[in-house]
C-alpha positions in Angstrom: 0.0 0.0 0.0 2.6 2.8 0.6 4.3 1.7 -2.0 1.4 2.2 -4.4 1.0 5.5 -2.2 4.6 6.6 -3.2 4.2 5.9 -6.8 0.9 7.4 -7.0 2.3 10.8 -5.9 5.4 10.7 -8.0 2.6 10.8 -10.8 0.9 12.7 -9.0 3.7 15.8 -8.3 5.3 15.3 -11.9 5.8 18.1 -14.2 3.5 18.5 -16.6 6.3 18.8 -18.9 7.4 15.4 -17.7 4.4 13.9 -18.1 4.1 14.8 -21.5 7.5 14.6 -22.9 7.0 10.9 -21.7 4.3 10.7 -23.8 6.2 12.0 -26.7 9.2 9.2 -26.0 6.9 6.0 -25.0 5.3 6.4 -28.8 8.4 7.1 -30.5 9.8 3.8 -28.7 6.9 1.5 -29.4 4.3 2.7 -31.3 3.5 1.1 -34.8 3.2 2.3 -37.8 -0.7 2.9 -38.4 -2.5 4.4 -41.9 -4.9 7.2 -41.0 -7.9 9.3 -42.6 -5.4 11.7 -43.7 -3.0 9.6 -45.1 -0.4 11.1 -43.8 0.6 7.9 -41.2 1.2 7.9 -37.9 3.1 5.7 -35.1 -0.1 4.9 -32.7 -1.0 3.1 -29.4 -3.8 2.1 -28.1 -4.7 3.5 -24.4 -2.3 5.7 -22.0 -3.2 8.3 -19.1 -1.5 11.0 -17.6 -2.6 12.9 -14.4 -1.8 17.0 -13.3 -2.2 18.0 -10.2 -4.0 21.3 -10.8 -2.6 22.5 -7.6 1.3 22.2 -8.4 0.7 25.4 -11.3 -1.6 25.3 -14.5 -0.3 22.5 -17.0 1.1 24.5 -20.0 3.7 22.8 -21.9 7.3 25.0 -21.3 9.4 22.7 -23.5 7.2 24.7 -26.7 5.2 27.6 -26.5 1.4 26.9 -26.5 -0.8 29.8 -27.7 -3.1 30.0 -24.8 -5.3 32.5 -26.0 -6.4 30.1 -28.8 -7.4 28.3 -26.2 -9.0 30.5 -24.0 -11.0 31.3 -27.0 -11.9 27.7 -27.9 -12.9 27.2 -24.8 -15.5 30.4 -24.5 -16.8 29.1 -27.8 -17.6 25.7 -26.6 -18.9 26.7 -23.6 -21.2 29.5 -25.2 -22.8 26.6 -27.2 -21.1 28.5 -30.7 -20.7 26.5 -33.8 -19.8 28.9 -36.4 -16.3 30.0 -37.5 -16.4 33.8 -37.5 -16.0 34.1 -33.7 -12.7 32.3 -34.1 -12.3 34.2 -36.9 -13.0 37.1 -35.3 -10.4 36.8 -32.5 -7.6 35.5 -34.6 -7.8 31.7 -33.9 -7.3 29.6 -36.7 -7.1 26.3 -35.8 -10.3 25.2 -37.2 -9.8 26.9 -40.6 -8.7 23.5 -42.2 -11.7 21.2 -42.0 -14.3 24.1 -43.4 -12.5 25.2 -46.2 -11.6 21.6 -47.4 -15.7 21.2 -47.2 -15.4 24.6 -48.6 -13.8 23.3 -51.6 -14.9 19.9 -52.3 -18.7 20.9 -51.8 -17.6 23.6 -54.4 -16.1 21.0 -57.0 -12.8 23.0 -56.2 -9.5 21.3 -56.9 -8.3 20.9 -53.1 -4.4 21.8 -53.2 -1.5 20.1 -51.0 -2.2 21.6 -47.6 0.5 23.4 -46.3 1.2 24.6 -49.9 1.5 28.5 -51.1 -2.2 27.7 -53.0 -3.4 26.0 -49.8 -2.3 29.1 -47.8 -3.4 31.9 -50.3 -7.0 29.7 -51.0 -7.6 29.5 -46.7 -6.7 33.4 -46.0 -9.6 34.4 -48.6 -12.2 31.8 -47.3 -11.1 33.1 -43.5 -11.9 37.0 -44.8 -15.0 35.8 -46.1 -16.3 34.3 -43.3 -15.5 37.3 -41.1 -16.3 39.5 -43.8 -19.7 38.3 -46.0 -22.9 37.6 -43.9 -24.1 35.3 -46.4 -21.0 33.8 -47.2 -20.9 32.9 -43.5 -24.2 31.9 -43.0 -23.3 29.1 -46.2 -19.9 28.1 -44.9 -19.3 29.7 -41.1 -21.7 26.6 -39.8 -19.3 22.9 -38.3 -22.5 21.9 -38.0 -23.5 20.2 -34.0 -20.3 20.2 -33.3 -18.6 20.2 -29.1 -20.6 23.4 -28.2 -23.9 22.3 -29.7 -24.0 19.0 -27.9 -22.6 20.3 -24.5 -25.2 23.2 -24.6 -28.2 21.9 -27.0 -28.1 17.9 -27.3 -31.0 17.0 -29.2 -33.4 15.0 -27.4 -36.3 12.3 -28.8 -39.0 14.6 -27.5 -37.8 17.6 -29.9 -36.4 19.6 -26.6 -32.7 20.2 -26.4 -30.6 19.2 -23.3 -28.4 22.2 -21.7 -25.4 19.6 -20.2 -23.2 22.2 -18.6 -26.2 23.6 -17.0 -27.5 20.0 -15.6 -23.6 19.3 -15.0 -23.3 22.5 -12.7 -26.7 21.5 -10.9 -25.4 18.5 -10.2 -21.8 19.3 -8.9 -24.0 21.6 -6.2 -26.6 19.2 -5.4 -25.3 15.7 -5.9 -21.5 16.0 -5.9 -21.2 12.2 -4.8 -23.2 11.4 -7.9 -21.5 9.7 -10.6 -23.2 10.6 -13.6 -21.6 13.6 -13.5 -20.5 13.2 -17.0 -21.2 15.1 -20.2 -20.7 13.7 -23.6 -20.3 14.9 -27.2 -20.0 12.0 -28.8 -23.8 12.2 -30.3 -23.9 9.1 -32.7 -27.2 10.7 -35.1 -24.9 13.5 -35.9 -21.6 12.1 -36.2 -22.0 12.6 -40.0 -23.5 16.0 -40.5 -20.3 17.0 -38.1 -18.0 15.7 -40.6 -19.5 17.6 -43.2 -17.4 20.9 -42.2 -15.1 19.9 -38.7 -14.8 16.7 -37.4 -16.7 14.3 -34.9 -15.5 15.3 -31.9 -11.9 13.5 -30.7 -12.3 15.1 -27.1 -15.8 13.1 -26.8 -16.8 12.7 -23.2 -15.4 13.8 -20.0 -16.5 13.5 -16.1 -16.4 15.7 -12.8 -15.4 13.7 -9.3 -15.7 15.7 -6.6 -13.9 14.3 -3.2 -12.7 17.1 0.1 -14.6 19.7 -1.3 -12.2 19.6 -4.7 -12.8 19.2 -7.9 -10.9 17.0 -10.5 -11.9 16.4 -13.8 -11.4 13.1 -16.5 -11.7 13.3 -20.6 -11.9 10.8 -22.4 -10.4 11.5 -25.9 -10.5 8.8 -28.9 -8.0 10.2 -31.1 -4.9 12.1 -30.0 -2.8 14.3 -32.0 -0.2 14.0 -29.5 2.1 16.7 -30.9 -0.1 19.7 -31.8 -3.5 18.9 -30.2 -2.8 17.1 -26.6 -1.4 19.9 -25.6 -3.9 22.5 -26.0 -6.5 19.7 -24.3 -4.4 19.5 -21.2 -4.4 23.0 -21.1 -8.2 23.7 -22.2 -9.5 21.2 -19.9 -7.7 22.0 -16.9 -9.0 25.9 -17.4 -12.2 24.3 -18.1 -12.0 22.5 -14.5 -10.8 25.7 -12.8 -14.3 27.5 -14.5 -16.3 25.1 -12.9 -15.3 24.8 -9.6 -15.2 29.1 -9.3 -18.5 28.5 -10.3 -19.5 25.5 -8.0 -17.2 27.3 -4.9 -14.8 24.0 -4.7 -11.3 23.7 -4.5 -9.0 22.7 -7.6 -8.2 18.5 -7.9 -6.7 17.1 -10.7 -6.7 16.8 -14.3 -6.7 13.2 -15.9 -6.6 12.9 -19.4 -7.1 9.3 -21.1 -6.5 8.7 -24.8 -7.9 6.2 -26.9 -5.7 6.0 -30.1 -2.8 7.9 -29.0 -0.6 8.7 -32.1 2.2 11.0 -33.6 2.1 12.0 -37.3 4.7 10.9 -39.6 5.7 14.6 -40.5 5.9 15.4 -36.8 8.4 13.2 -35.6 11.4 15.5 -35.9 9.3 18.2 -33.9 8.8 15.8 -31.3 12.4 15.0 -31.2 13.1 18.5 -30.9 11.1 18.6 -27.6 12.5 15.9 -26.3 15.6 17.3 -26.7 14.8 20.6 -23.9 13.8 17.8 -21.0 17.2 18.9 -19.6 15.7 22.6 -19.3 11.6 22.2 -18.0 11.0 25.3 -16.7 9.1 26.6 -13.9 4.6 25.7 -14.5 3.1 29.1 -14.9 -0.6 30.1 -12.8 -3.9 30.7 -14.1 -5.8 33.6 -12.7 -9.3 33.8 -13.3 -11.4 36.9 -12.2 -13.2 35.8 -9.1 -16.6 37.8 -9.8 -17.7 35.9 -12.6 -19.9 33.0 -11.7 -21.5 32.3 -14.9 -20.8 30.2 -17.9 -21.8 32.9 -20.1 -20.5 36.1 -18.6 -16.6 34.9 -19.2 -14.6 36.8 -21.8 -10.6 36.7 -22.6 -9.9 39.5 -20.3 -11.1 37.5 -17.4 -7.9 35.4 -17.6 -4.7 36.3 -16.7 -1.8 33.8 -17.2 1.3 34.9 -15.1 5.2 33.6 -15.0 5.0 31.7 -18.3 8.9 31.4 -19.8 8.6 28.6 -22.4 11.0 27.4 -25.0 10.5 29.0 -28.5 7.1 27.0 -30.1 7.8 24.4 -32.7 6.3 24.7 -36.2 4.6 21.3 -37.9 2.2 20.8 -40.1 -1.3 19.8 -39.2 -3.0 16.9 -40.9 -6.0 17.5 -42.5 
């Protein structure tokens, strides 16, 4: 039993960084070589978990920079209920731009050019200034369809009424906060395709709040992981997401445990990883998260209500995302 104890707070107490970067190595050692949607390939495994305690600093990777006001933003969007682009748009976040103007395209009979490419580039800048730009442009190509914020916020039920989640979910952390059904999914099976049309079914599909000591920790499920450019904007989203909720629900911060399902790096990011790996011998310091302590809503938080503070991370690391 202490022995379990002992190991379970070395996990516990590690550095985010660590945690990660751990990650990165345990795929590059034995993952296999998997084909994927994109067809770029990957080296994959199947199940791995990694735990921060949300206490020791907020978990943003220092051996890259992460752009944490793209996530900030995500995060408002999701939790607004928001599915179109132009908000994103709007605020400078681009890292849904891919999937809507490849719909863009193919729906258009558009030759779709070699992402990354100077035509890719050029073609995704003018769809971007269209969406922020054209009402009715927007209203034919802004839409991802009932993507993460529509089925946290609006799940479509038999009966033709729509089920608020967050709001049930924050009932329920007040009320019940033993109860285990404190879970709230977005992996909606009757609209898996429609959210293909212009994003993607959602990889981050269900997570779950545990409330123990008057703290709260939270556990997400993801299926697929895009372990070099997407895990770490889901460690760092979810564990501001956690901090939101208990502000809202007056508990104390637990942990974040994040779960993957298929757990892979892509072929063309292999080098970038290696490059990480490299700065293990220089993790820096975990910066904090301040959050404004009047809001109490779900709706009444804006980017200015955050304030991250001490953050010294390496340079970021460029790669190309798979589309």
């Amino acid at each position: 039993m202490l022995i379990y104890l002992r190991k379970y707070n070395e996990v516990m107490h590690k550095h985010a960084d660590e945690s990660y970067l751990d990650l990165l190595e345990h795929i590059m050692k034995v993952g296999v070589e998997k084909t994927d949607r994109t067809g770029t390939g990957t080296k994959s495994l199947l199940g791995y978990q990694m735990r921060f305690n949300l206490s020791d600093g907020f978990p943003l990777l220092t051996t890259k920079k992460v752009p944490i006001k793209s996530i900030i933003h995500e995060l408002l969007w999701f939790m607004r209920g928001d599915t179109n682009l132009k908000y994103l748009a709007d605020n400078n976040v681009h890292i849904w731009d891919e999937w809507p103007y490849k719909a863009y395209l193919l729906r258009n009979k558009i030759p779709v050019p070699k992402t990354g490419s100077e035509e890719w580039n050029t073609g995704i800048k003018e769809f971007i200034e269209k969406i922020k730009n054209d009402e009715n442009f927007n209203k034919e190509y802004g839409n991802l369809g009932p993507i993460y914020g529509y089925q946290w916020r609006s799940w479509p039920a038999p009966n033709g009424e729509h089920i608020d989640q967050l709001t049930n979910l924050i009932e329920e952390i007040k009320n019940t906060p033993d109860s285990r059904r404190l879970i709230v999914s977005a992996w909606n099976v009757a609209d898996l395709k429609e959210m293909a049309k212009a994003g993607l079914p959602p990889c981050h599909c269900l997570f779950q709040f545990y409330v123990v000591n008057g703290e709260l920790s939270c556990q997400l499920y993801q299926r697929s992981c895009d372990t070099f450019l997407g895990v770490p904007f889901n460690i760092a989203s979810y564990s501001l997401f956690t901090m939101i909720i208990a502000q809202i629900c007056g508990l104390k911060l637990g942990e974040f445990v994040w779960t993957g399902g298929d757990v892979h790096l892509y072929s063309n990011h292999l080098e970038q990883a290696k490059l990480q790996l490299s700065r293990r011998g220089d993790i820096r310091p975990l910066p904090k998260m301040k959050i404004n302590p009047k809001k109490m809503k779900l709706e009444d938080f804006t980017i200015d209500d955050f304030e991250l503070v001490d953050y010294n991370p390496h340079e970021s690391i460029k790669a190309q995302i798979a589309v």
